[in-house]
N, C-alpha and C positions, 0 to 999 in steps of 0.2 A: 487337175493336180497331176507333176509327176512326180518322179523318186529320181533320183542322185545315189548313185552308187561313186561315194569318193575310195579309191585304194591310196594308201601309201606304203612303199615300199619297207617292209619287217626289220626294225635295228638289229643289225648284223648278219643281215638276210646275204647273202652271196650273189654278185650281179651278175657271175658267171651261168650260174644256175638258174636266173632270171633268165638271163640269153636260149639257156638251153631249152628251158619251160615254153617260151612263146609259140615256137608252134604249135603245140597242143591248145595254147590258151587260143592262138588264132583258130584252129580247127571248132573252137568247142565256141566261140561266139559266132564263128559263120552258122554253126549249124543249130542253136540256141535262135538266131537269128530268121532263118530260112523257115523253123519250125512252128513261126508265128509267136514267139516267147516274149512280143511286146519292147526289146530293145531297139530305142530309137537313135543310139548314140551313141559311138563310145573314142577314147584315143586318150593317150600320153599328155602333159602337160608341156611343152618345148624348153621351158628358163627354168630355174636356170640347170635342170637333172628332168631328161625326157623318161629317165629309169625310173625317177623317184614317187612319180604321183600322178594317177589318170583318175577319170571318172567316167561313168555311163549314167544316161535317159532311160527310165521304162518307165512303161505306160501305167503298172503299176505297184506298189510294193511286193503282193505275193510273187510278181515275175522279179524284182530285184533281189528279192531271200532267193528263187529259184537258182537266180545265175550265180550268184555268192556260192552258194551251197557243192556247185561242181564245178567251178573256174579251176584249172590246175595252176593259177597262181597264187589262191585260197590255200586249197585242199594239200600243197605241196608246202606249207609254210612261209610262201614268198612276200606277200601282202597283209596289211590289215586292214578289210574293208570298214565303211560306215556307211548307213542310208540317212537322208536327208529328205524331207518331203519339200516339194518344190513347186512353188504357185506363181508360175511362171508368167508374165503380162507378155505374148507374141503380137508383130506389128505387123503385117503384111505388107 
């Protein structure tokens, strides 16, 4: 089992402020990342608004609530996240 962390972008959230936000939000997944926090995946959706909606993989829900909990696209008002538990069928 893993976890889906879906975001979509806050009704009437400012995309400027999105812009501004990411590098934080980038620093705080590399380093969530590096610190063995179980995320296996994450990025923007491309169609048709790369701004409007991403998701991430972890290994498992306490590390999904973890990263929720300090993402500054969270914690800044920018996103509304959701988890999703995810029983994934992988093909090698």
């Amino acid at each position: 089992m893993e976890f889906v962390v879906l975001y979509s972008l806050r009704e009437g959230a400012d995309r400027s402020r999105l812009l501004e936000t990411f590098p934080r939000h980038r620093a705080y997944y590399e380093e969530f990342r590096a610190g063995g926090g179980g995320l296996v995946a994450l990025g923007p959706f491309q169609a048709p608004d790369p701004a409007g909606s991403s998701m991430g993989i972890f290994t498992s829900r306490e590390d999904a609530e973890r990263f929720i909990a300090g993402d500054p696209f969270i914690t800044e008002g920018l996103a509304d996240p959701r988890i999703l538990d995810w029983d994934a069928v992988r093909f090698d």
